[in-house]
C-alpha positions in Angstrom: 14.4 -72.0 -18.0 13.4 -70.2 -21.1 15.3 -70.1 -23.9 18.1 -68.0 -24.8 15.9 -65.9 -27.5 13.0 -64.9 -25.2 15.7 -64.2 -22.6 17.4 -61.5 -24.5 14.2 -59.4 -25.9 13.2 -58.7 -22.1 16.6 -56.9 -21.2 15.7 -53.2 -22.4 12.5 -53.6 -20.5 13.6 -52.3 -17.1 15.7 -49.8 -18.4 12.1 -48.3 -20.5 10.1 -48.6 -17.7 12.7 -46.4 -15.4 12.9 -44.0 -18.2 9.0 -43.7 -18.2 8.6 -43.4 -14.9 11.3 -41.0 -14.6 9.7 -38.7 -17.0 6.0 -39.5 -15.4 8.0 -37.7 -12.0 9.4 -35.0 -14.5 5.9 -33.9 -15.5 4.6 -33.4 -11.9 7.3 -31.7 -10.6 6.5 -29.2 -13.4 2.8 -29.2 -12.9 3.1 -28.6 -9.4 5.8 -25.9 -9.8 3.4 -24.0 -12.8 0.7 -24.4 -9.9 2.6 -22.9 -7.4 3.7 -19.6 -9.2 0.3 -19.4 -10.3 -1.4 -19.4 -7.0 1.3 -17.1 -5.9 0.6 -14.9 -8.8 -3.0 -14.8 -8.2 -2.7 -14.0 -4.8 -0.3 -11.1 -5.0 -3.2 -9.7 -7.6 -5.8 -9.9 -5.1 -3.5 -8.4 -2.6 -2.9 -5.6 -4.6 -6.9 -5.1 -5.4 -7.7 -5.3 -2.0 -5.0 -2.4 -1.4 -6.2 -0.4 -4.4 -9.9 -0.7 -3.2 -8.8 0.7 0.4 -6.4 2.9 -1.2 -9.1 4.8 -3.3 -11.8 4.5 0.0 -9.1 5.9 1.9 -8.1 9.4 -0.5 -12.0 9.5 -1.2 -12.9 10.1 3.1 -9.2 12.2 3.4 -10.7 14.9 0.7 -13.8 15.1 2.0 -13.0 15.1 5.8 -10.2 17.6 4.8 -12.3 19.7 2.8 -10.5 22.9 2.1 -11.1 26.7 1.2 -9.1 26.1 -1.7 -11.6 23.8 -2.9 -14.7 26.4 -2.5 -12.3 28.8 -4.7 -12.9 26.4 -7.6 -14.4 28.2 -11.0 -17.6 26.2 -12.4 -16.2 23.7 -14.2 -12.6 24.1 -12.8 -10.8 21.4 -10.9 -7.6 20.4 -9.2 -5.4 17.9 -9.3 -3.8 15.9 -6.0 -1.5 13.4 -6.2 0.0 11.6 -3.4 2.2 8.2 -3.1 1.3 5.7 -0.6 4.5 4.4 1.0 4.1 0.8 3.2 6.4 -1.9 4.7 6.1 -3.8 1.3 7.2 -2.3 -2.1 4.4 -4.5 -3.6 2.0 -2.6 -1.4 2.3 0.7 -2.1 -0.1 3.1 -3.8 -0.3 5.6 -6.5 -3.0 7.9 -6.0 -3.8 10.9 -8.0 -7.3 12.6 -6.5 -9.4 14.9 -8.5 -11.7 17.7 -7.2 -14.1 19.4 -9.8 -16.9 21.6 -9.1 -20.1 21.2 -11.2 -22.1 24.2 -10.1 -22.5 26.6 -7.1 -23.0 23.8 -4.5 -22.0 20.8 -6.1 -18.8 18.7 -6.5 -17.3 15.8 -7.9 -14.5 13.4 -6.5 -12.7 11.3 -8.5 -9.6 9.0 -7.1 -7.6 6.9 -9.5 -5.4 4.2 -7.6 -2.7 1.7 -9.1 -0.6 -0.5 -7.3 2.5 -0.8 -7.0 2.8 2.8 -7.0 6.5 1.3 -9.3 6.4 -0.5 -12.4 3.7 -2.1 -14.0 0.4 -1.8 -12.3 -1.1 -5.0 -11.0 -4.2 -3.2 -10.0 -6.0 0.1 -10.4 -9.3 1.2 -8.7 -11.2 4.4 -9.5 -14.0 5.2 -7.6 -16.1 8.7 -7.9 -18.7 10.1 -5.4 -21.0 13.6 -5.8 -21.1 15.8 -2.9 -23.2 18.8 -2.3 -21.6 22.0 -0.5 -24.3 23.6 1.5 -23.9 27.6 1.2 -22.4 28.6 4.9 -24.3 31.0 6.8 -21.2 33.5 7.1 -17.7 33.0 5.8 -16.3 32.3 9.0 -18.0 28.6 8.9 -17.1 25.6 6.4 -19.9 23.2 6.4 -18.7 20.0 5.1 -20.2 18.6 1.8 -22.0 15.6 1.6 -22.3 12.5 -0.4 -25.6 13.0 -2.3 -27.5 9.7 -3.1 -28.0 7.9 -6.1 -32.1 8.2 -5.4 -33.0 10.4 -3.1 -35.8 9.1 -0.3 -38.2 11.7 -1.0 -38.6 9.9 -4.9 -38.9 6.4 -2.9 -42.6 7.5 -1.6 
């Protein structure tokens, strides 16, 4: 049997070693927690710039597919303004869209699309995308050619 000093320093020792170990279980529970929320958070953000990106894809093909008169009335240099909210299930997954038509000269047009999601509160992505499209002049006025997307380089500069 050990004697009575040595006896009495080793008493606080359990009580230590639960405290350690108590806080050792304390500091994963909050690592694992601060993971968590920030997985979640970066998941919602690349929900949100996946819905942004087909947002603005979407608005670009509606305004060209539904090109309109009012569009051919444009002055040189004129433009017009569209905007239009994207409603969905989620709150998180709607989509602010404001579209912009402008025409550059006689046959040639610019679209540009800015997107933000949520279309509420503080954005937690935006896309803005632009394309160039040339009008062909219609034969008569009864006929509305649609424009088309013109190419960065055209194939005839290739060869």
């Amino acid at each position: 049997m050990p004697p009575r000093g040595q006896r009495r320093a080793r008493c606080g020792i359990a009580l230590v070693t639960v405290l350690g170990l108590l806080a050792l279980a304390a500091a994963l529970v909050a690592g694992a927690f601060a993971t968590a929320m920030a997985a979640a958070r970066a998941s919602r953000t690349t929900r949100a710039s996946v819905m942004a990106r087909e947002a603005a894809r979407r608005a670009l093909g509606r305004a060209v597919a539904g090109w309109q008169r009012m569009d051919d009335s444009l002055p040189i240099g004129g433009f017009m303004l569209r905007t239009s909210p994207e409603s969905t299930a989620a709150a998180l997954d709607a989509a602010n869209t404001r579209l912009r038509v402008q025409r550059l000269s006689l046959t040639r047009f610019v679209i540009s699309v800015d997107v933000a999601v949520p279309a509420a509160g503080p954005a937690l992505a935006r896309r803005r995308m632009r394309v160039l499209l040339e009008r062909p002049p219609s034969p008569d006025s009864t006929t509305l050619l649609a424009p088309r997307p013109l190419t960065r380089w055209p194939v005839a500069d290739l060869y």
